[in-house]
PASEBA-1860 file (N, C-alpha, C; in nm, 3 decimals):
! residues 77
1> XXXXXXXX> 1.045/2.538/-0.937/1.140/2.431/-0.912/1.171/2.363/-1.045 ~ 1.293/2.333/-1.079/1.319/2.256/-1.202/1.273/2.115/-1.206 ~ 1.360/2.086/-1.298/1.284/1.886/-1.268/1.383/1.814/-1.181 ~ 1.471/1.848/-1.219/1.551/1.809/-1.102/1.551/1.802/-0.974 ~ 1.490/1.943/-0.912/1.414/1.909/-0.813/1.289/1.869/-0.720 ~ 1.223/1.881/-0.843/1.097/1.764/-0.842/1.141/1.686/-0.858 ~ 1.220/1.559/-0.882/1.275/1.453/-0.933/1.314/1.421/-0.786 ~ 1.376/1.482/-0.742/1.465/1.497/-0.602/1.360/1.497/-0.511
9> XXXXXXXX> 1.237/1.569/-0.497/1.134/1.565/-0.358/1.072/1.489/-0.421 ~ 1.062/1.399/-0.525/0.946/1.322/-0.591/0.997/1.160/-0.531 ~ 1.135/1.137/-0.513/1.225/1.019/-0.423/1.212/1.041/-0.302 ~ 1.198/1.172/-0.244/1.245/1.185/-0.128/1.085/1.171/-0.037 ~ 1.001/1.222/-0.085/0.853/1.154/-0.063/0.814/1.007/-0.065 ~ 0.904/0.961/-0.144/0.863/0.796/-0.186/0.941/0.732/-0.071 ~ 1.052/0.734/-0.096/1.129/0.697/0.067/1.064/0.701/0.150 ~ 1.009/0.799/0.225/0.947/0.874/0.334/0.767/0.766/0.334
17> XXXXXXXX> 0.735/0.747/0.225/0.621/0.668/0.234/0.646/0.512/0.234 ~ 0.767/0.480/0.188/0.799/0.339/0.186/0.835/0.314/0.340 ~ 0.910/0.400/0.433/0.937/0.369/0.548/0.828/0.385/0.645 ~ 0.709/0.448/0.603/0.598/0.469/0.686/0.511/0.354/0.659 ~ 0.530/0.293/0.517/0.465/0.154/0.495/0.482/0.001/0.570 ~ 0.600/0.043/0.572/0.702/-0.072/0.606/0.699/-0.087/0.771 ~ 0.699/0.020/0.838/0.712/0.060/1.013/0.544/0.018/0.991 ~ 0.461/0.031/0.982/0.365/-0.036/0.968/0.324/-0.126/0.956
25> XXXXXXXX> 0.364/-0.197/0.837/0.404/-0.333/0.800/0.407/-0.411/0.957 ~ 0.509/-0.364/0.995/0.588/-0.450/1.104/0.530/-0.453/1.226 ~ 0.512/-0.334/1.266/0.382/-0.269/1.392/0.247/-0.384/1.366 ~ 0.176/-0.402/1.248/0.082/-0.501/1.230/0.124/-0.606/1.259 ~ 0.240/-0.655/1.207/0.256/-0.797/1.245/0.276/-0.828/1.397 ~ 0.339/-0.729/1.432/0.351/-0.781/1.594/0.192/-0.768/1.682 ~ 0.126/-0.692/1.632/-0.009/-0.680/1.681/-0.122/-0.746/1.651 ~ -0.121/-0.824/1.540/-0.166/-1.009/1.504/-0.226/-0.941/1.423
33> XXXXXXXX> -0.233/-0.813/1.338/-0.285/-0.795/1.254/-0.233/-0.823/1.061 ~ -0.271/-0.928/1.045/-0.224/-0.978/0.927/-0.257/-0.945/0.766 ~ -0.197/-0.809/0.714/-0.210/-0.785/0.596/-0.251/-0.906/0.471 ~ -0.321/-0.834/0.401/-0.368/-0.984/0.281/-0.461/-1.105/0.368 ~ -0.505/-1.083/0.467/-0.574/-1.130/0.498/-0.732/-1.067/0.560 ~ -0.758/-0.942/0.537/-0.853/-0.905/0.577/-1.000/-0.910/0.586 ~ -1.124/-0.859/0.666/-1.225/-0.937/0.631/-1.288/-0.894/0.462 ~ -1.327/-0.952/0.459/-1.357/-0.889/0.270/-1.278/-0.989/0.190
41> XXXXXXXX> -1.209/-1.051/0.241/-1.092/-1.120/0.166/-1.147/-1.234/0.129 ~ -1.162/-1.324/0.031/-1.279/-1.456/-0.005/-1.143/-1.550/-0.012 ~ -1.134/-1.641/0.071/-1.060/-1.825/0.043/-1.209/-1.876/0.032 ~ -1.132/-1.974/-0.083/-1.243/-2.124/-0.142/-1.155/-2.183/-0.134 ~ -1.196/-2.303/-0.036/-1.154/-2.414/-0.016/-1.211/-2.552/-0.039 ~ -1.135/-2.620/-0.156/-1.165/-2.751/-0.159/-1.125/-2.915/-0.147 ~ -1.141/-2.971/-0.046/-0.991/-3.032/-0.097/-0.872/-3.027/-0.036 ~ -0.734/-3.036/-0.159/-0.653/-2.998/-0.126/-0.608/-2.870/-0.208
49> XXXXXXXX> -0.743/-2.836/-0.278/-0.687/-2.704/-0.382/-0.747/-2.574/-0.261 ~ -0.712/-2.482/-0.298/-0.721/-2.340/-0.211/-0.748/-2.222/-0.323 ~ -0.851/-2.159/-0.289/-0.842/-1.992/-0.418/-0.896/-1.920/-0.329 ~ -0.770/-1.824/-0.347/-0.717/-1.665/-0.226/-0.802/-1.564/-0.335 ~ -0.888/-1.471/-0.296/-0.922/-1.359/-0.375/-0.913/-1.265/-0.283 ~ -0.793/-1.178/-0.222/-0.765/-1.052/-0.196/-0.851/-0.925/-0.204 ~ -1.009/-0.929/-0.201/-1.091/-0.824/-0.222/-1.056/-0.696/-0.186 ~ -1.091/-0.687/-0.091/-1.048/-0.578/0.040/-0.949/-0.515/0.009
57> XXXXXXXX> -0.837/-0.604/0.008/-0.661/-0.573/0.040/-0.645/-0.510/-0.075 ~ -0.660/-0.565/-0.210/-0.682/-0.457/-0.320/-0.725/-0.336/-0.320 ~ -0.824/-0.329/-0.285/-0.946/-0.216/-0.254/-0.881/-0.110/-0.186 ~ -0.795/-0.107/-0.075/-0.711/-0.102/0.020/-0.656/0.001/-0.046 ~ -0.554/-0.103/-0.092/-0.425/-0.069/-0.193/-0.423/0.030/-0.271 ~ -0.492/0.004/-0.352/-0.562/0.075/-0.447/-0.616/0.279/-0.410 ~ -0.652/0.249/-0.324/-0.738/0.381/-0.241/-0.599/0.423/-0.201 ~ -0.467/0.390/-0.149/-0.386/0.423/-0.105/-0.316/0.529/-0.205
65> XXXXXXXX> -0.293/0.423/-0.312/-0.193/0.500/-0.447/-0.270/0.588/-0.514 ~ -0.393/0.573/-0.529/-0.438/0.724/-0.567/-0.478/0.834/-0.493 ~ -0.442/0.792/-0.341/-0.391/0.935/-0.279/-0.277/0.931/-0.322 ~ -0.239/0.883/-0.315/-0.056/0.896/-0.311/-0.063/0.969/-0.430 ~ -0.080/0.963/-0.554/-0.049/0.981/-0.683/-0.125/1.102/-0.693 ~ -0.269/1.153/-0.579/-0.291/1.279/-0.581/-0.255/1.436/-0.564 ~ -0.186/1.316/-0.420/-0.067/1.420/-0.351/0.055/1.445/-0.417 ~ 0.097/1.384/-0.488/0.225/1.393/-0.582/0.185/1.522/-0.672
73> XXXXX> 0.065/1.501/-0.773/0.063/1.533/-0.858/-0.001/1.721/-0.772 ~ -0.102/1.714/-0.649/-0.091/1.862/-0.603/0.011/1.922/-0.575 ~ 0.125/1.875/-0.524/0.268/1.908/-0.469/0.338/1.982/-0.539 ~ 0.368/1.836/-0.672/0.458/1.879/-0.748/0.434/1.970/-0.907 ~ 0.291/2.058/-0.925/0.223/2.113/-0.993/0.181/2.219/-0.919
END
């Protein structure tokens, strides 16, 4: 395949994962499940000050894109 068309299934995968993110996304919210908030997730609260540390959700995240970036790179190699 040239680059061009790696270039071409390399968008067309990303699309395809952004809309599977996103339909997700949305599916959670209606099901009270609230992204960025998960257990693992540390609020300190004092006051009227607040500190969000995202543990988890990172962790998450993170584990996601390097499949993602695994699968890219077995695919398109």
């Amino acid at each position: 395949m040239n680059g061009q068309g790696q270039f071409g299934l390399a968008l067309v995968l990303s699309g395809l994962l952004l809309l599977g993110v996103g339909g997700l996304w949305l599916l959670g919210t209606k099901l009270g499940f609230a992204f960025g908030h998960l257990p693992g997730d540390i609020t300190i609260s004092s006051g009227r000050s607040q500190l969000y540390i995202p543990l988890t959700t990172c962790l998450l995240i993170s584990g996601a894109l390097s499949a993602l970036a695994w699968l890219i790179r077995r695919f398109l190699s």
